[in-house]
TIZA-424093 format. One line per 8 residues: number of its first residue (from 0); their letters; for each residue x, y, z of C-alpha. Coordinates in nm, 2 decimals. Example, Ala and Ser with C-alpha at 12.3 -4.5 7.8 and 13.67 -1.06 7.14 Angstrom:
BEGIN
0) AS) 1.23:-0.45:0.78  1.37:-0.11:0.71
***
This chain:
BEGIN
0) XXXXXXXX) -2.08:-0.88:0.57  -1.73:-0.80:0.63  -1.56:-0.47:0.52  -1.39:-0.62:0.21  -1.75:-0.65:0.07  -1.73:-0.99:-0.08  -1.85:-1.19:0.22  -1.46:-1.40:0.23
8) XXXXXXXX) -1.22:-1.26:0.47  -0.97:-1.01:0.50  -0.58:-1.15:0.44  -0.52:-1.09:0.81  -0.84:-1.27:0.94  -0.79:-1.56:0.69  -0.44:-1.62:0.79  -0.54:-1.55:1.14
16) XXXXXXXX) -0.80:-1.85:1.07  -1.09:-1.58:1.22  -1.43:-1.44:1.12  -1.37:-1.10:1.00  -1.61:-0.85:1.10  -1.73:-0.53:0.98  -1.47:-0.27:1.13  -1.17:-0.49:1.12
24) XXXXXXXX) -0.90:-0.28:1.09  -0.70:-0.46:0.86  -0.94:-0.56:0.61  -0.93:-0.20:0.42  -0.52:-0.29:0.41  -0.50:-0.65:0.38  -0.68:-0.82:0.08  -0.84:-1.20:0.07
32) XXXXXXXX) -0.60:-1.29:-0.24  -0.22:-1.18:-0.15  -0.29:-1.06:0.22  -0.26:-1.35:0.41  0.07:-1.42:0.27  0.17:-1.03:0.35  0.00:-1.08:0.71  0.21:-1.37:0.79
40) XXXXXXXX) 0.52:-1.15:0.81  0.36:-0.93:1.00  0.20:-1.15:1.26  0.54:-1.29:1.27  0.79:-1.00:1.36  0.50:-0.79:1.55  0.24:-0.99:1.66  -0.16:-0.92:1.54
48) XXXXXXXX) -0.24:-0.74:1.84  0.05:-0.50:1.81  0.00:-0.43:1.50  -0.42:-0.40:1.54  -0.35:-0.14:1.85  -0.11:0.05:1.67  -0.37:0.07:1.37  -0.66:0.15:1.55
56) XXXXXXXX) -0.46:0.46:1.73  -0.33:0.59:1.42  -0.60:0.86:1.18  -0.72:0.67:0.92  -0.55:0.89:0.69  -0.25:0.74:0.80  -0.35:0.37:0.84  -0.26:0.29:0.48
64) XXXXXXXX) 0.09:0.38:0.48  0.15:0.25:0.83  0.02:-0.10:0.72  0.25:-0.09:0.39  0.56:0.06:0.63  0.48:-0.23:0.85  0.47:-0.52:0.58  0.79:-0.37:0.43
72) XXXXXXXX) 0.97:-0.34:0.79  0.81:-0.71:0.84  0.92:-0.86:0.54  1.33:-0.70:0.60  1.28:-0.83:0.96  1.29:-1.20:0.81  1.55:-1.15:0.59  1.79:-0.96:0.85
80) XXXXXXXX) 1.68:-0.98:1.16  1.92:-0.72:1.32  1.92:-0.47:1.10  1.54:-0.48:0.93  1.52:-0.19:0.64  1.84:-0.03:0.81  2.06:-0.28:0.55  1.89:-0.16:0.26
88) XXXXXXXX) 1.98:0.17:0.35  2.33:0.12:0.40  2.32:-0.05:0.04  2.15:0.22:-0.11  2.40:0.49:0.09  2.72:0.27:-0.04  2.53:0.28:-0.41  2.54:0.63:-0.42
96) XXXXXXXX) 2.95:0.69:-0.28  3.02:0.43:-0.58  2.83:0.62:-0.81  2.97:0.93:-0.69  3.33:0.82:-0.79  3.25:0.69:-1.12  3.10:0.98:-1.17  3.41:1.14:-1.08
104) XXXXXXXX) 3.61:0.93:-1.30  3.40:0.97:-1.60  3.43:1.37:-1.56  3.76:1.33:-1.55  3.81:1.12:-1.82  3.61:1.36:-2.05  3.77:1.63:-1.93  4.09:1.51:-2.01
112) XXXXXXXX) 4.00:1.33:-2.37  3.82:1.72:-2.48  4.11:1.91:-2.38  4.40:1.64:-2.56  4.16:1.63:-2.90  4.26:1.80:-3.18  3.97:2.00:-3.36  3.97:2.00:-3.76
120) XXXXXXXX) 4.27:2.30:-3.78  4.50:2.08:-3.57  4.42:2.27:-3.26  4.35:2.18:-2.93  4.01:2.25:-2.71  4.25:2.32:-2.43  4.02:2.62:-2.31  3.68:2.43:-2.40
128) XXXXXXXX) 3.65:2.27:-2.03  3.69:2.62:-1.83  3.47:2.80:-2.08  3.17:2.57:-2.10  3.19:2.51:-1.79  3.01:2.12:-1.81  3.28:1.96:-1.70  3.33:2.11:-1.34
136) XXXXXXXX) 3.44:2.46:-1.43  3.27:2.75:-1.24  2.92:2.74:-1.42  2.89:2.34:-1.42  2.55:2.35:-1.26  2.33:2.00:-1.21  2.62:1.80:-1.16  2.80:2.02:-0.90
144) XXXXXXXX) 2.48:2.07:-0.73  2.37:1.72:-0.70  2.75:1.61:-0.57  2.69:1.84:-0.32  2.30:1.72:-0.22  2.47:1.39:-0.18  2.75:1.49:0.07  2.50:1.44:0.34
152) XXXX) 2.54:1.08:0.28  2.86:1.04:0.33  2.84:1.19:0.69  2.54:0.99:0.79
***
């Protein structure tokens, strides 16, 4: 019996059209069902062998995330093949500057509609922003901190 204990192959042994044997290394990572079709990408980009060598030196505490690393790389490798995962990250990195300036705008727009509205005696909130300090005064906390957390982006 094989190590996915149900006596069919592992997705990596099925799509490589192979007996799989007790010990494979992929069949703890690669299931009969969906892991031929996740093995394809793989086999494709890397090559079986690669990818078995690189397993088999890894701890086995680490196999499982390799192999999901792997299919993910894999699977960006199709899609882009000069970049790989790298494009997501720039789209995630230009996500976040966009966010950061409508997050920007939005404070600023707040700011300015708090400090131009009248309260019920006519009066105007014109301290409320510098006093509260939630909208970028001295004690604005989470959302200062977090624009500053993010600044690493920009430079990378």
């Amino acid at each position: 019996m094989n190590m996915t204990g149900t006596g069919s192959p592992c997705g990596a042994c099925k799509f490589l059209r192979r007996k799989c044997v007790r010990g494979c290394v992929f069949a703890p990572y690669f299931c009969h069902e969906q892991g031929a079709a996740h093995f394809a990408a793989i086999h494709k980009v890397f090559g079986a062998s690669n990818v078995s060598k690189l397993l088999a030196h890894l701890p086995v505490s680490h196999r499982c995330e390799a192999a999901i690393t792997i299919a993910y790389e894999a699977q960006a490798r199709l899609q882009d093949p000069i970049y790989g995962c790298v494009s997501h990250i720039f789209a995630l990195q230009h996500q976040v500057v966009n966010l950061q300036a409508q997050l920007a705008s939005l404070k600023e727009q707040a700011a300015h509609s708090i400090i131009t509205a009248p309260n019920h005696n006519g009066k105007f909130y014109s301290d409320l922003s510098q006093n509260q300090g939630f909208l970028g005064g001295e004690n604005s906390g989470f959302v200062e901190e977090n624009n500053r957390s993010f600044e690493s982006f920009d430079s990378g």
